[in-house]
N, C-alpha and C positions, 0 to 999 in steps of 0.2 A: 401739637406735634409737628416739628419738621418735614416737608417734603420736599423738599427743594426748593429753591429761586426760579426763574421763567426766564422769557422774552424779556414782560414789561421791568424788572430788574435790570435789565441792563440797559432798554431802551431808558430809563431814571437818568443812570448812571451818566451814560450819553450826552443824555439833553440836558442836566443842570452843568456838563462841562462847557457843551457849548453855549448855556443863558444862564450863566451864574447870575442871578438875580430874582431880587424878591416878588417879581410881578409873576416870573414864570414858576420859579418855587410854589409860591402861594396857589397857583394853579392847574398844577401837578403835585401838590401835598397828598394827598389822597394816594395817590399814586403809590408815593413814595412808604408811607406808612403801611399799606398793604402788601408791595412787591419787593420792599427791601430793607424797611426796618423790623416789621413782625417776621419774615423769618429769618432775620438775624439774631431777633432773641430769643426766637423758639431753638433755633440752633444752638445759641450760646448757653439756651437753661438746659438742654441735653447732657452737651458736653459739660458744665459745671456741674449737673447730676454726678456723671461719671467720676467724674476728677476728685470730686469729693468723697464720694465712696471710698476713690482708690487711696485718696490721700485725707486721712480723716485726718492727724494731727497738725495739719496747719492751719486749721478754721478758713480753708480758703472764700472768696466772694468774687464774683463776674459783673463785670465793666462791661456795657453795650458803648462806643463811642456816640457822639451825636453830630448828627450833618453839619452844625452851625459852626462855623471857624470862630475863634478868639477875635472880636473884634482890637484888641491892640496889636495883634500878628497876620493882621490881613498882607500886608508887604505889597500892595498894586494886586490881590487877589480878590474874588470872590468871597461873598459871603458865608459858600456853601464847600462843601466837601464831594467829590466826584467819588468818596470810596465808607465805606464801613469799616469797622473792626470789634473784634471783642477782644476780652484777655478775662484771665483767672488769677488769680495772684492771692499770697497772703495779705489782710490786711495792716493796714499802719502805714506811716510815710508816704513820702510821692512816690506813685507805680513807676515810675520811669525809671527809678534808681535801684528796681529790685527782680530777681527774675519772674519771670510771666510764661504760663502760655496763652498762644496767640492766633486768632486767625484772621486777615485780611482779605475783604472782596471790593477789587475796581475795573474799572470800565473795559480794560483788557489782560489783566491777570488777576489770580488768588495765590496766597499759600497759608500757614501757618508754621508753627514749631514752638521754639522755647528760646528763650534770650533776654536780653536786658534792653530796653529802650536808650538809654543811658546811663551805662555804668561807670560810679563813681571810681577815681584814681583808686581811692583807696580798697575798695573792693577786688579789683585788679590787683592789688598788692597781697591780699590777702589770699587771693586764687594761687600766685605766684608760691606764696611763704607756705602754704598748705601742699603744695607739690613737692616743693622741696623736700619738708620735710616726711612726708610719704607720698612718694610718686604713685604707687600700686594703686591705688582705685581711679585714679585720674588716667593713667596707661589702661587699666580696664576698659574704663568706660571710651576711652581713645578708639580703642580694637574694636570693642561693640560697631562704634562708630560708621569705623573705615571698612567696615563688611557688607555696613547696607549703603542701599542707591538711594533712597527718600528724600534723606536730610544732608545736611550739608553744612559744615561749618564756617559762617559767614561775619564779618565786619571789619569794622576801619584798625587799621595795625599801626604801627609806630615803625618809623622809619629803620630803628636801630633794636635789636628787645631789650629791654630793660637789664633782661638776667640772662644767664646762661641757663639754657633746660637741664634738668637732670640726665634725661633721655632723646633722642632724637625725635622718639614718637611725641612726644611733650612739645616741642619746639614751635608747633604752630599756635598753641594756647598762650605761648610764653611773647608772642607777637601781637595780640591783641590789644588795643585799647576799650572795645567794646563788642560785643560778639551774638548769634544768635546763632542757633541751631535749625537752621531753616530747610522749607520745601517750596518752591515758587514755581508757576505754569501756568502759562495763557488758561481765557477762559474757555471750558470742556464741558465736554456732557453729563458729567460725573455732578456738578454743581446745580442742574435740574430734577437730580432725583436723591430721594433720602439715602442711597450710597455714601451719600458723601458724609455724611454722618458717620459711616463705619470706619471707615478711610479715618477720619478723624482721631476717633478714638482709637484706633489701632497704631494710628502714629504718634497719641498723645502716652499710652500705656507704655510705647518704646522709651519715649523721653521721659516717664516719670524716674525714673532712677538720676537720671543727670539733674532734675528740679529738688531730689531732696541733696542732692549734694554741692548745688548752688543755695541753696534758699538757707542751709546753717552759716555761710561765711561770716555772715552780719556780726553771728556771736566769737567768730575766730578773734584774740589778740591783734592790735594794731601794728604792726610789723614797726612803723615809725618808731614805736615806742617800748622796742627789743632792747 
């Protein structure tokens, strides 16, 4: 059962940023595996608990990340990873191209939400060709949105949009390239005690309505080929 992260969590966090390497890793492993891997996945089997309840027909399954970098993407990096994350997601495919929820813990912030790690062009095309054709649930869930303080509609946009929005309130969707519904904030006290747990799932319950209405596009017609 989750009870929160500590001190020694962040002091992990810390120290493999500043001795990324396997003499100090191998020596603080203990560490790590007590203070910041186990309750990431005691946290993550909670939440994937919940999420699956609430969302029984997508057969969802939870991802704990692992410290260890891709040794072919190291780029002048360490070995190691200075942060955590989990995600929930449907399975099939690579998770990067499909929406998730998510939550990240590093050395001086956390958040989580809902997004795509990498969403394909054409998925984007298809968010687009889906609005068009009925804006009304996408303007709903827009309004939801823009009422609360949590979350936040975040990622990289294209210079020009592709389309014209139907509506005005549509127009910041119709700018993305790739997007997340996020919550982000230095690390608090909220992260030492199993509150944060609640917090979670009361922010992951708001966004399941936006997860079922990302996670059908896959099956939408390919607009290319209108």
């Amino acid at each position: 059962m989750f009870q929160g992260f500590d001190d020694a969590t962040v002091d992990f966090m810390w120290g493999i940023r500043f001795n990324n390497e396997k003499p100090w890793f191998e020596a603080n492993k203990q560490a790590y595996l007590d203070h910041f891997y186990t309750p990431m996945r005691q946290l993550a089997d909670e939440v994937y608990a919940h999420l699956s309840e609430k969302c029984p027909d997508y057969g969802l399954i939870c991802r704990v990340s692992r410290i260890y970098r891709d040794a072919r993407r190291l780029f002048g990096r360490g070995p190691y990873k200075d942060h955590l994350w989990f995600s929930v997601e449907r399975p099939g495919g690579a998770w990067s191209v499909q929406p998730c929820f998510w939550f990240e813990l590093g050395p001086e912030a956390w958040g989580y939400g809902l997004g795509y790690y990498s969403a394909q062009p054409v998925t984007m095309m298809k968010l687009r060709a889906r609005m068009d054709a009925n804006p009304a649930p996408m303007e709903k869930l827009t309004r939801s949105l823009n009422r609360q303080s949590e979350f936040q509609l975040e990622g990289e946009e294209y210079k020009k949009p592709r389309a014209q929005a139907p509506s005005p309130l549509l127009a910041p969707w119709y700018r993305k390239k790739n997007f997340s519904i996020s919550h982000n904030e230095k690390l608090s006290e909220e992260l030492f005690h199993r509150q944060l747990l609640d917090r979670l799932i009361q922010g992951y319950d708001f966004l399941a309505p936006y997860y079922s209405y990302f996670v059908t596009l896959e099956g939408d017609p390919d607009p290319r080929e209108a």
